[in-house]
PAVO-550681 format. One line per 8 residues: for each residue x, y, z of C-alpha. Coordinates in Angstrom, 3 decimals. Layout:
# PAVO-550681
X Y Z | ... .
***
This chain:
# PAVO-550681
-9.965 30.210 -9.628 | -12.167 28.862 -6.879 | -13.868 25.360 -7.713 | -13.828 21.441 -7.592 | -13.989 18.661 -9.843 | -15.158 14.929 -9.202 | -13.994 11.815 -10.602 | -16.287 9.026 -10.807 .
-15.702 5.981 -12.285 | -17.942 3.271 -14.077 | -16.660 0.416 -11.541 | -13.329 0.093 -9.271 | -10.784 -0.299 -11.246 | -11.530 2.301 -13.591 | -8.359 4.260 -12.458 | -9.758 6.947 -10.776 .
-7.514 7.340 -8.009 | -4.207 7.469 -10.827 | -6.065 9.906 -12.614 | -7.152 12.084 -9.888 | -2.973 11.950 -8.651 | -2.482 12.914 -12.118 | -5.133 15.987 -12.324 | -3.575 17.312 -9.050 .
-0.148 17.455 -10.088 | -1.105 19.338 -13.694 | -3.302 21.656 -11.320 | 0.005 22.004 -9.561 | 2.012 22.261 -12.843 | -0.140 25.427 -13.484 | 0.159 27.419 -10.422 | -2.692 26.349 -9.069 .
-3.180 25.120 -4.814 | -5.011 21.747 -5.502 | -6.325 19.198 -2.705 | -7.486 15.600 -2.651 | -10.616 14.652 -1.072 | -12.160 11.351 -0.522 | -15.009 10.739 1.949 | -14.824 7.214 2.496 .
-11.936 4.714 1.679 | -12.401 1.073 1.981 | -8.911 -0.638 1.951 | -6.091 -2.366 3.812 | -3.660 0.380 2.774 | -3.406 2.874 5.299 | -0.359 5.619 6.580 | -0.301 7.338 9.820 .
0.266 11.721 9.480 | 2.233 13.762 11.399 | 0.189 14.264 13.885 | -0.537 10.241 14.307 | -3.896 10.463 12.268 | -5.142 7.165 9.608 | -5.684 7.970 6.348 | -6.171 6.167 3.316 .
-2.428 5.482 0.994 | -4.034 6.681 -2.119 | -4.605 10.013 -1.269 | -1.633 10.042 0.352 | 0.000 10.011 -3.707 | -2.595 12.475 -4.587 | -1.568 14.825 -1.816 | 2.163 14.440 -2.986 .
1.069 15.014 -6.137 | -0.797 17.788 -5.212 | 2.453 19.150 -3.272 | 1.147 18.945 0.286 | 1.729 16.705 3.095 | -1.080 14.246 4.091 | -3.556 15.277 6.006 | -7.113 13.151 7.779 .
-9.086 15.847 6.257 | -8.395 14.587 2.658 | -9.843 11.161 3.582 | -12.392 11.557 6.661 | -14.112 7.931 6.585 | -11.714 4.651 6.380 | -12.930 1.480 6.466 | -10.434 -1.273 7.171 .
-11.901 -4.854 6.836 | -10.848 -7.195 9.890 | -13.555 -9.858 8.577 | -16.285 -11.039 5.710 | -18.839 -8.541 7.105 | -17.038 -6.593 9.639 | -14.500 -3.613 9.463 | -12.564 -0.832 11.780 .
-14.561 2.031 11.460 | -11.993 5.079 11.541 | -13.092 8.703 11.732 | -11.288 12.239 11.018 | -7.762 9.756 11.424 | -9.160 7.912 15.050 | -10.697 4.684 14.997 | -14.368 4.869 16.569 .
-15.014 0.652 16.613 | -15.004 -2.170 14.680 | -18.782 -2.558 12.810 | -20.673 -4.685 10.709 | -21.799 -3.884 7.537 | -25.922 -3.232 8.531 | -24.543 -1.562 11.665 | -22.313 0.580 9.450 .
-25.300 1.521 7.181 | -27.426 2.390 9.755 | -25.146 5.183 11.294 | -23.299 6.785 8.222 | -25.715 9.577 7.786 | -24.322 11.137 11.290 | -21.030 10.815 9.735 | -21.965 13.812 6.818 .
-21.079 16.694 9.085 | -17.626 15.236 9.857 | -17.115 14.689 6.146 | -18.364 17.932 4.841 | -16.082 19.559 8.102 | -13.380 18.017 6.493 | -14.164 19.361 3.209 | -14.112 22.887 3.948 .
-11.313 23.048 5.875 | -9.546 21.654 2.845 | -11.358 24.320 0.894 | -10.470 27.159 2.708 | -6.800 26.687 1.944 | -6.887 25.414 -1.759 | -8.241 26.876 -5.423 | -9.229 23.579 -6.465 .
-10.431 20.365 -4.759 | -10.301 17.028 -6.740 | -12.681 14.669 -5.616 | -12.432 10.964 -6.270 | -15.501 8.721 -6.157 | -15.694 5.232 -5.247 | -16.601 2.136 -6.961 | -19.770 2.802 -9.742 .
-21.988 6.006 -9.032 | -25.265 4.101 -9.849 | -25.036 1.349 -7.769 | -28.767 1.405 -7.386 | -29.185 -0.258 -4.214 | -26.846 1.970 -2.119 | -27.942 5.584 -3.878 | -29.984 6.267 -0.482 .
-27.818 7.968 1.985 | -25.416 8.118 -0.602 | -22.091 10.677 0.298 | -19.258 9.231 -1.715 | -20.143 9.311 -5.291 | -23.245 11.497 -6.555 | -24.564 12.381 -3.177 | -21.264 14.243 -2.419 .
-21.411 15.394 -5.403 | -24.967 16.993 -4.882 | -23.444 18.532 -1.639 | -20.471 20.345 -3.060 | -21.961 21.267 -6.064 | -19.410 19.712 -7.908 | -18.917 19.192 -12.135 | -18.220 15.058 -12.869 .
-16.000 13.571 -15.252 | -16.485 9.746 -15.659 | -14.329 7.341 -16.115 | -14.210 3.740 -17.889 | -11.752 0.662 -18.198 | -11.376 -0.386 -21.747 | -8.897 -3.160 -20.943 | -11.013 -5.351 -19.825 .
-13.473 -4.721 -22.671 | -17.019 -2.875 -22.705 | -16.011 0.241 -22.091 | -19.069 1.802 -24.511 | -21.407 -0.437 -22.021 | -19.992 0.533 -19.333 | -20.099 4.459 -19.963 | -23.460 4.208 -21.445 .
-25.229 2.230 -18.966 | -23.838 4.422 -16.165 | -25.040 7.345 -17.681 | -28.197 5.614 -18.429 | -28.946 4.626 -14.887 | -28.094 8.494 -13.331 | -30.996 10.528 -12.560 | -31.541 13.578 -14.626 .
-30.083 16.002 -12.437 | -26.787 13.358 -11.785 | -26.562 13.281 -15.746 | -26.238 16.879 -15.811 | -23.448 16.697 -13.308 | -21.144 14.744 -16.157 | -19.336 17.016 -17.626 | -17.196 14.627 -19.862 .
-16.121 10.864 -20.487 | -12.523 9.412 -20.311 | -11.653 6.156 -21.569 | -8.666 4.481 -19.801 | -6.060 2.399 -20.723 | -6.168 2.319 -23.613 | -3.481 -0.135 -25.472 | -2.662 0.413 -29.322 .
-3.331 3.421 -32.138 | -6.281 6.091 -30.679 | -7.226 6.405 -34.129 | -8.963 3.126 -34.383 | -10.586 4.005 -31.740 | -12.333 7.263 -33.285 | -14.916 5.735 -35.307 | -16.506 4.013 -31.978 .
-16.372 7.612 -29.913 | -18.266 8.817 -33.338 | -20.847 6.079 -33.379 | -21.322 6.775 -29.460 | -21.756 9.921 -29.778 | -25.664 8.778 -30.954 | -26.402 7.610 -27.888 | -25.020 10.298 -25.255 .
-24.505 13.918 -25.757 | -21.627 14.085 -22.990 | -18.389 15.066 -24.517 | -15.305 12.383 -24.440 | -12.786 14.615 -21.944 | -10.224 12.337 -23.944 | -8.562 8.768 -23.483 | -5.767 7.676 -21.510 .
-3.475 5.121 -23.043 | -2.505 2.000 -20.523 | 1.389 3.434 -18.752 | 3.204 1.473 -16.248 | 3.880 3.723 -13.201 | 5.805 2.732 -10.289 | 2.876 4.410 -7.808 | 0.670 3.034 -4.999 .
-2.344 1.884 -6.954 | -4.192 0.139 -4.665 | -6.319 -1.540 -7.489 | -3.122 -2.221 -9.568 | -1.802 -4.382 -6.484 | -5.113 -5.406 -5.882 | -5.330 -7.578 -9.173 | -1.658 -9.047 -8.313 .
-2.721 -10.366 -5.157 | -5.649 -11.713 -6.251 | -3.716 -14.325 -8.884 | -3.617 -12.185 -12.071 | -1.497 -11.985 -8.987 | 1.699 -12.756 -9.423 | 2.494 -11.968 -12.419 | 4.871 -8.847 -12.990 .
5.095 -5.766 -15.317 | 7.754 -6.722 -18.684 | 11.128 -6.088 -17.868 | 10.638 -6.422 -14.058 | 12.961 -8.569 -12.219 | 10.175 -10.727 -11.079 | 9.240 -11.042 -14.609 | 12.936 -12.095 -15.733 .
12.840 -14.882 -13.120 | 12.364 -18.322 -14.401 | 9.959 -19.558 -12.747 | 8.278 -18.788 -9.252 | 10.107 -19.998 -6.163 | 12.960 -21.487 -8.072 | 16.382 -20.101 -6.916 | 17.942 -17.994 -9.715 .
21.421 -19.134 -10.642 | 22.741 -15.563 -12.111 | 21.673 -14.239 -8.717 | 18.291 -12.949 -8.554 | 17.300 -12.033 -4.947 | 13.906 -14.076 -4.219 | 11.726 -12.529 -1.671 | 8.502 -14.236 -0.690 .
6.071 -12.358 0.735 | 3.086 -14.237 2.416 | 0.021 -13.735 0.988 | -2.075 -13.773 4.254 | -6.081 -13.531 3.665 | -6.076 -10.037 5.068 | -3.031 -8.593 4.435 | -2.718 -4.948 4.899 .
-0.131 -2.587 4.185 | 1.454 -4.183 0.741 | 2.499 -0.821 -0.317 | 5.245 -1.599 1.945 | 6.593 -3.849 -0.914 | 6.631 -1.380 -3.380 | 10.257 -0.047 -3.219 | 11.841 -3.767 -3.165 .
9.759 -4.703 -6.238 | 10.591 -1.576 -8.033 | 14.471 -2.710 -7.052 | 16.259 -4.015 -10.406 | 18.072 -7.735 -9.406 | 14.456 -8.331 -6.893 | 11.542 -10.957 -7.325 | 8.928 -10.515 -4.976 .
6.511 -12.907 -5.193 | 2.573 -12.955 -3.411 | 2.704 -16.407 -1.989 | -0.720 -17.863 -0.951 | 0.135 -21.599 -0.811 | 2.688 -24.200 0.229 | 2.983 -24.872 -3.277 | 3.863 -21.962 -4.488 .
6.752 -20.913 -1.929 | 9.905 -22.645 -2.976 | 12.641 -21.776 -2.130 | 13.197 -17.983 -1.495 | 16.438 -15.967 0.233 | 13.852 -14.135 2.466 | 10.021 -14.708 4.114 | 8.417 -11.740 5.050 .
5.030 -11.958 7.057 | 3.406 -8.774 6.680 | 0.941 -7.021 8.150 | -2.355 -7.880 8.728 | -6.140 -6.443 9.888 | -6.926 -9.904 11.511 | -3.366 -11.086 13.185 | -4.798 -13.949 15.298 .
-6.976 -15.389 12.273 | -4.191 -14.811 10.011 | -1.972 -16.975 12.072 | -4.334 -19.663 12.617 | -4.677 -19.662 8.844 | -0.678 -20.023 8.471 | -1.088 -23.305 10.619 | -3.817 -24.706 8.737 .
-2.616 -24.188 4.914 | 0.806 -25.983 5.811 | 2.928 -22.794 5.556 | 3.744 -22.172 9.003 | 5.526 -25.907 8.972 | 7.114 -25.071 5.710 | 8.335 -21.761 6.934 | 10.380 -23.969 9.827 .
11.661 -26.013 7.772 | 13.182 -23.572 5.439 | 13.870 -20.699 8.248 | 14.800 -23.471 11.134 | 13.095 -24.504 14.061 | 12.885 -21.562 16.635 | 15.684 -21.408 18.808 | 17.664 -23.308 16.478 .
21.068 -21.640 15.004 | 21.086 -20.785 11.510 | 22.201 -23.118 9.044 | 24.511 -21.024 6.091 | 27.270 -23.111 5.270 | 25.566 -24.692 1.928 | 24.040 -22.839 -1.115 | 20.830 -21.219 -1.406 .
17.840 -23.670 -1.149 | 20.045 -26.587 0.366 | 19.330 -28.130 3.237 | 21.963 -26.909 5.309 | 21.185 -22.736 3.877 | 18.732 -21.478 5.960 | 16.001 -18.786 4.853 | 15.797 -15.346 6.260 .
12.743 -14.235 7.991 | 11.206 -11.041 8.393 | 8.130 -9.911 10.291 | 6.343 -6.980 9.881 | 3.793 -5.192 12.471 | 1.030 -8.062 12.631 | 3.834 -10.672 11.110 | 6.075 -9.414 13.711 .
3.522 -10.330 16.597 | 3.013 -14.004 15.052 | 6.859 -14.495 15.129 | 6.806 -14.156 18.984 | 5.680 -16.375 21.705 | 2.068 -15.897 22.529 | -0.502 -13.334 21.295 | -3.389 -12.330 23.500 .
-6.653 -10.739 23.204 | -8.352 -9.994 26.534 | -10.851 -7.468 25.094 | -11.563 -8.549 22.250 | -10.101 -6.051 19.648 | -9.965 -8.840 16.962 | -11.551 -11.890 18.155 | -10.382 -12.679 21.956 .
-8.919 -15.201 23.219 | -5.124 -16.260 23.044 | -2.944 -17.926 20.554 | 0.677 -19.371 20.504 | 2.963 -17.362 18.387 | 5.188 -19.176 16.019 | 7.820 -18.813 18.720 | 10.903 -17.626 16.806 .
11.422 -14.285 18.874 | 11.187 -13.773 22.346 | 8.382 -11.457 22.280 | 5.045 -11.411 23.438 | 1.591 -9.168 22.486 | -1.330 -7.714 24.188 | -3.967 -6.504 22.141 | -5.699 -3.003 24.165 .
-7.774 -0.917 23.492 | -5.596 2.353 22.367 | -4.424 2.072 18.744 | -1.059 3.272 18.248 | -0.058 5.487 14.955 | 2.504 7.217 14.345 | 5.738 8.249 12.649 | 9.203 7.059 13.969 .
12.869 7.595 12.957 | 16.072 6.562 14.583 | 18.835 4.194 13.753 | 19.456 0.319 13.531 | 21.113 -0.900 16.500 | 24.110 -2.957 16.539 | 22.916 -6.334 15.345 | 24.209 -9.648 16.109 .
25.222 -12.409 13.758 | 23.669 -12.385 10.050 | 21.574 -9.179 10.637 | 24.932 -7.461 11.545 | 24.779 -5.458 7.953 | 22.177 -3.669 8.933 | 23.757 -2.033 11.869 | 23.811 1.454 12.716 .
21.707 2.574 9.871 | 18.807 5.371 9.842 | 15.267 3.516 9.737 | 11.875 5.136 9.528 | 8.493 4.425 8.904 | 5.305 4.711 10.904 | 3.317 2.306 13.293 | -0.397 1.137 12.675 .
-1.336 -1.289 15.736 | -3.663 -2.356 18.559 | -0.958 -4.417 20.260 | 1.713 -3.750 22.568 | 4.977 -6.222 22.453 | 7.020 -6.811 24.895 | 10.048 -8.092 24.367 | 11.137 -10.677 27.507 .
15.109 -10.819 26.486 | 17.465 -13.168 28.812 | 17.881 -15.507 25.830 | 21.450 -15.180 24.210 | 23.860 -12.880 22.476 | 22.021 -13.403 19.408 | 18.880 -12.161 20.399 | 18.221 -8.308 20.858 .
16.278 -5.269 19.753 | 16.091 -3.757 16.159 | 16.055 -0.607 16.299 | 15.994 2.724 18.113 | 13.518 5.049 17.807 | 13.135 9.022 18.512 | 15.801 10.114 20.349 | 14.623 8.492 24.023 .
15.997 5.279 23.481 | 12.980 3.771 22.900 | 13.544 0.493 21.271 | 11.396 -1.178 18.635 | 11.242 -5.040 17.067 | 13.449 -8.032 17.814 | 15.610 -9.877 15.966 | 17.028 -13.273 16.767 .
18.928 -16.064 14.792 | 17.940 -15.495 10.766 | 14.412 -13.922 12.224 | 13.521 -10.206 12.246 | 10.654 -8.366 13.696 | 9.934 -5.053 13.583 | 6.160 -2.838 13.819 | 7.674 -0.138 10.957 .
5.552 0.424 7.751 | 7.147 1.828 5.289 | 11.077 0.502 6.511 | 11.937 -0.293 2.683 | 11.171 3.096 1.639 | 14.769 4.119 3.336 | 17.043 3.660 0.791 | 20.091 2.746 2.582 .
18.902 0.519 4.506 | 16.625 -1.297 1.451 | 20.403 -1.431 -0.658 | 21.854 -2.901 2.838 | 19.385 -5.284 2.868 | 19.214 -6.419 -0.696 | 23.081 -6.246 -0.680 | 23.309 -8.936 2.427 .
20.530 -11.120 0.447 | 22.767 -11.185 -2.650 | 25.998 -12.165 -0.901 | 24.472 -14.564 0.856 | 23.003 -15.968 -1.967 | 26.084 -16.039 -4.143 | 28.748 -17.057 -1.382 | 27.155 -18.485 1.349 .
26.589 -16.111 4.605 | 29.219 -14.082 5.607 | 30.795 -14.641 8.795 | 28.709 -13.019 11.709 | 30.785 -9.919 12.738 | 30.694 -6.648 14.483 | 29.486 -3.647 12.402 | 31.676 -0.560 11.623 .
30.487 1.734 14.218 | 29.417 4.409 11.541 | 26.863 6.771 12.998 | 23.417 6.776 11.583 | 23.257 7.472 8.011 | 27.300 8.203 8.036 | 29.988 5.400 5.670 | 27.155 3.783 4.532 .
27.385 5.360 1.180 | 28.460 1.522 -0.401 | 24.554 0.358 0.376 | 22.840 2.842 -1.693 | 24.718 0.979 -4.584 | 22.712 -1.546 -6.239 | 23.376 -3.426 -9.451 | 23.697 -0.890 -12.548 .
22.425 2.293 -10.495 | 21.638 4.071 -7.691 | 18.762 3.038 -5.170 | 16.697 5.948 -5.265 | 14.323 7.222 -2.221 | 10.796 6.182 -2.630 | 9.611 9.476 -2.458 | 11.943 10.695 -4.967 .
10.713 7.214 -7.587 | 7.301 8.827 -6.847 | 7.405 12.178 -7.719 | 8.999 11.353 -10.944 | 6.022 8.789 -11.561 | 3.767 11.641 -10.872 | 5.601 14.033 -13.244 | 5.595 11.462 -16.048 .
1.756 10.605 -15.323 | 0.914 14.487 -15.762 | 2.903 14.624 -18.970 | 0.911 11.815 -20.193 | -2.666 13.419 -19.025 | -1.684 16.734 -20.601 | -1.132 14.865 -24.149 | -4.666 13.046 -23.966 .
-7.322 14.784 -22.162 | -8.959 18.330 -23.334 | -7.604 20.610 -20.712 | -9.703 23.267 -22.063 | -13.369 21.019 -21.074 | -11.643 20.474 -17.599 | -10.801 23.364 -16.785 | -14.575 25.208 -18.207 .
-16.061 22.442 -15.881 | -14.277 23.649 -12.874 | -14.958 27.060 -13.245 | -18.290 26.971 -14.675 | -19.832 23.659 -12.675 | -23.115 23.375 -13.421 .
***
């Protein structure tokens, strides 16, 4: 079988990247070579390939899904937004400038060969291709030039299924008026309806798919009920940063905390993560939430931080406005007060949340630069200028003009003091940056170097005092090092720190068997948590959507 299949939703948030994950891995299920493809992707998520090329994190799941590693060709456009009206333009996996919107619009159309390239070099090696839209197909104002939704859909000669939300209500609307607004030929494109997330009995549900059926001739492809997956959704994550925000899934640890900020007494580990107005890269957090004994919280406020056993600053697309944003909201003095003044020795000899307990802090790629000394911007990458760091490590950054992405592996170095846990262990992740940080050094015997990456001794982050840096995405996903971590949190919190000492000198990834221990279980690896998701998922679109329309549409098309 040779063919495609689009999935366009009535609005973001409809679930169409979940559901495309899903179609790809029943595709797989049934012997089929499927592919992701996305033209454009507008969001702070973003992983680096093998080959050191930007893509967009959801169709990185849909390529696991799909049983293949990531590739730039699966999402040619990314838009990353550094401002209000501006964004990194990033083309084929290589950024090409930062643009405004107008600017944007008035170049995209020379983009369509590099997006169609993309395409068929993804067709050439797969049976199937699922497409997934973006945002609402009839967005009447931005149909001209159009190559993500319909348009694309016009240039592949692809079959539609459309999707619509029914948790927030309207879902009939929403379906109808979509349709509605599609030109003829686009209407004959739509090859069925899905309703998503659905809560409660289908069956009362059945007389409003009769009474719609009035209206529209399109078939209902079937409807999805609402299912909690532990997958990079960017919308899902979206809505918990946004307020509905913090607010976890039943059963969670975050949701069996008491309240927000508040230490737990039966031993909850509380990590805060800063909430910074253009944080990127939250998937990073997704293996620590999905950890049982773990609150993470989405801090946006003074308020709201409390007392927690760690501070990470993550990344960011806007590094120097997100640190002059720390300063004014009041959580860069609250930070020192909890963390300690830079320099200063770290206070452990009282409980969690006392004055005399100091907070850990973490920093990671664009949180990492603010923890140094002094960030600088001599071409302007972000907005130019310079900008005192927070001053904790004794780093500093110059923003260039190369952007640097790629994957790394190595080990933990031996670590001084309370980071000394966390020595000798294998780390990995991958680096998305414009900066380059040195690290100046000649401080004390508590200040060094995090980690070693790639075999050439190349070093990578700081760490100093209770105050980590490091530029890795995706360092939680590494299970032994994510129990090590959670581990040291927990004792700490229970007993006070443990005495700074030298590590075992295991070898990377060898004794360390004790960290992958974790409460009841097992800590499992991120990728393995995933592909389980994505099994589950496929179980659940096999039970509610007519495979039998699908798979007519794909062959068939129009």
């Amino acid at each position: 079988m040779a063919g495609n299949l689009m999935i366009q939703g009535t609005m973001s948030g409809a679930g169409k990247s979940i559901l495309t994950a899903g179609i790809l891995r029943v595709l797989r299920q049934d012997g089929y070579r499927a592919a992701p493809f996305k033209s454009q992707n507008m969001a702070l998520n973003s992983f680096v390939t093998a080959d050191g090329l930007e893509m967009g994190r959801a169709q990185v799941v849909q390529a696991a899904a799909a049983g293949l590693p990531p590739s730039a060709d699966m999402n040619p456009i990314l838009l990353k937004p550094m401002g209000d009206t501006t964004s990194q333009v990033i083309v084929n996996g290589k950024p090409i400038g930062k643009m405004r919107a107008a600017d944007y619009y008035r170049v995209k159309k020379s983009l369509v060969p590099d997006i169609l390239a993309a395409y068929n070099r993804l067709r050439e090696k797969a049976d199937v291709i699922v497409i997934e839209g973006a945002g609402s197909p009839v967005e009447i104002n931005l149909r001209e030039g159009d190559f993500v939704n319909m348009g694309l859909a016009e240039m592949v000669d692809a079959p539609v299924l459309l999707v619509g939300n029914i948790d927030p209500g309207g879902v009939f609307a929403q379906l109808l008026g979509t349709v509605q607004l599609m030109r003829p030929e686009e209407r004959a494109r739509v090859k069925g309806l899905i309703i998503n997330k659905f809560r409660g009995d289908v069956g009362l549900l059945e007389p409003g798919l009769s009474m719609f059926r009035e209206y529209c001739d399109i078939p209902f492809a079937g409807v999805v009920p609402w299912v909690k997956l532990s997958l990079d959704e960017e919308d899902s994550m979206s809505e918990r940063l946004s307020g509905k925000g913090n607010a976890a899934p039943v059963g969670s640890a975050s949701a069996r905390s008491a309240a927000a900020g508040i230490s737990d007494p039966e031993g909850t580990v509380d990590i805060a993560v800063i909430r910074l107005p253009y944080l990127s890269n939250y998937t990073d957090f997704a293996p620590l939430e999905a950890s049982a004994g773990v609150s993470v919280r989405y801090v946006p406020e003074v308020s709201s931080l409390g007392n927690p056993d760690l501070i990470i600053l993550p990344g960011t697309k806007n590094t120097l406005g997100d640190l002059r944003w720390l300063r004014e909201s009041g959580l860069a003095d609250r930070i020192d007060a909890l963390v300690g003044s830079p320099g200063q020795s770290d206070r452990s000899d009282g409980p969690a949340g006392s004055p005399s307990h100091s907070a850990l802090l973490m920093g990671i790629c664009g949180g990492y630069q603010m923890l140094g000394r002094r960030i600088r911007d001599p071409l302007g990458s972000e907005a130019g200028g310079s900008a005192e760091g927070l001053g904790y490590l004794p780093v500093e950054t110059v923003f260039g003009s190369e952007k640097y992405t790629r994957q790394r592996g190595g080990k933990t170095l031996r670590l001084p003091g309370i980071w000394a846990p966390l020595s000798l262990l294998p780390v990995s992740g991958y680096e998305i940056h414009m900066g380059e940080t040195e690290y100046l050094g000649g401080e004390t015997e508590e200040a060094g170097a995090f980690s070693e990456l790639g075999g050439t001794r190349t070093t990578d982050g700081a760490v100093r005092g209770n105050v980590l840096g490091t530029y890795l995405h995706g360092l939680f996903d590494e299970p032994v090092l994510r129990g090590a971590l959670l581990k040291m949190l927990r004792d700490r919190k229970r007993a006070g720190a443990p005495e700074a000492g030298a590590a075992e000198d295991f070898g990377p990834g060898e004794g360390h068997e004790s960290a992958l221990k974790w409460q009841d279980g097992e800590l499992e690896s991120a990728l393995k948590r995933q592909d389980r998701e994505l099994d589950r998922l496929a179980e659940v679109l096999r039970r509610s959507l007519d495979w039998e329309l699908i798979y007519r549409a794909i062959r068939e098309k129009r």
